[in-house]
C-alpha positions as CSV (number, residue, x, y, z in Angstrom):
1,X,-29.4,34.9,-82.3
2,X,-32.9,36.9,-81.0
3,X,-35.0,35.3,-84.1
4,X,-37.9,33.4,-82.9
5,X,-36.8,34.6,-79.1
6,X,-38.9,36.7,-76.8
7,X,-38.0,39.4,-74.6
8,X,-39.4,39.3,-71.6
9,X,-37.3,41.9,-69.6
10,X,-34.8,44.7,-70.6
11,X,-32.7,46.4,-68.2
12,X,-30.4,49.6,-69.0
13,X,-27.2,50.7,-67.1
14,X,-24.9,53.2,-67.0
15,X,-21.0,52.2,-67.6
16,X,-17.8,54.1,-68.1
17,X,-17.6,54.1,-71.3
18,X,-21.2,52.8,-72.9
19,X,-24.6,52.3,-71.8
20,X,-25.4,48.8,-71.4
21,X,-28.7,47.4,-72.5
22,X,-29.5,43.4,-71.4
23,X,-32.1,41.6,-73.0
24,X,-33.7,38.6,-70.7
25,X,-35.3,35.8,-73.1
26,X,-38.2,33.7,-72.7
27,X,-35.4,30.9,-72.5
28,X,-33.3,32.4,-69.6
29,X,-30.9,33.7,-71.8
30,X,-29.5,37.0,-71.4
31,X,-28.2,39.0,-74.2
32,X,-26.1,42.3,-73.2
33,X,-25.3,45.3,-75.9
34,X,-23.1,48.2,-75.5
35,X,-23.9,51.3,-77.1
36,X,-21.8,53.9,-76.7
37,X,-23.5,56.2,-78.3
38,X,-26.0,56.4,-75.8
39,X,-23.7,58.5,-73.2
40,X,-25.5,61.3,-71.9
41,X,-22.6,63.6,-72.8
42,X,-22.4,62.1,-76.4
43,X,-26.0,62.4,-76.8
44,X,-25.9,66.3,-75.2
45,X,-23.5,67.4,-78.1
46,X,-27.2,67.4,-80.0
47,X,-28.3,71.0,-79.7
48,X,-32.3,69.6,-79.6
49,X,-31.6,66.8,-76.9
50,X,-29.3,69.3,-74.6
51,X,-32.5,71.8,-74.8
52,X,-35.1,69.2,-74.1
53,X,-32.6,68.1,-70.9
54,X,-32.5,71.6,-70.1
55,X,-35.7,72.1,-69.6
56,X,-36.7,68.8,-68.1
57,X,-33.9,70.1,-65.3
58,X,-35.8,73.3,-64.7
59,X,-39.2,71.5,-64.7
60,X,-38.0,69.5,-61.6
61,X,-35.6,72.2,-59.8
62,X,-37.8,75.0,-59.8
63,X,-35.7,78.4,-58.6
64,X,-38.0,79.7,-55.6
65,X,-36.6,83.0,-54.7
66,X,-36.9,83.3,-50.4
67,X,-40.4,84.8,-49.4
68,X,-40.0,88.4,-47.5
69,X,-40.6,89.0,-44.3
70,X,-43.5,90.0,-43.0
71,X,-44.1,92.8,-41.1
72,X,-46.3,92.7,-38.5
73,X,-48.8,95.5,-38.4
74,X,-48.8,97.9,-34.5
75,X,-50.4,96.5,-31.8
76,X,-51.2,93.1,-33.0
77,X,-49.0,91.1,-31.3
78,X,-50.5,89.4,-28.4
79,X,-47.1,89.7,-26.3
80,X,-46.9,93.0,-26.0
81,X,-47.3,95.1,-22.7
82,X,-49.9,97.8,-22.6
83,X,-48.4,101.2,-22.4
């Protein structure tokens, strides 16, 4: 079916059940595949992919604990009547 084809275009999408993979031709055809799997949960039951997605998660959402208050040192505050 694909022998002596092209592909010019792939696209990838998320279903229910599968992730769908569709193949555009150099003759306008289209050629979809569902591969199940390829679920992210299927695929996470790998100990070596659910580490690498792990840390790829923690590369992005970096835990930034809240900064301290400053405390202002005496008499530097510009505000502040003269006594």
């Amino acid at each position: 079916m694909l022998e002596g084809k092209r592909i010019k275009k792939i696209e990838f999408t998320c279903g229910a059940d599968a992730v769908v993979i569709v193949l555009h031709l150099d003759n306008r055809e289209q050629v979809s595949v569902s591969m199940a799997e390829l679920k992210l949960n299927i695929l996470l039951q790998d100990p070596t992919i659910a580490k690498e997605e792990q840390d790829r998660y923690y590369a992005t959402h970096i835990y930034r604990p809240m900064s301290r208050r400053r405390r202002k040192k005496k008499g530097t505050n510009t505000n502040e009547k003269e006594t």
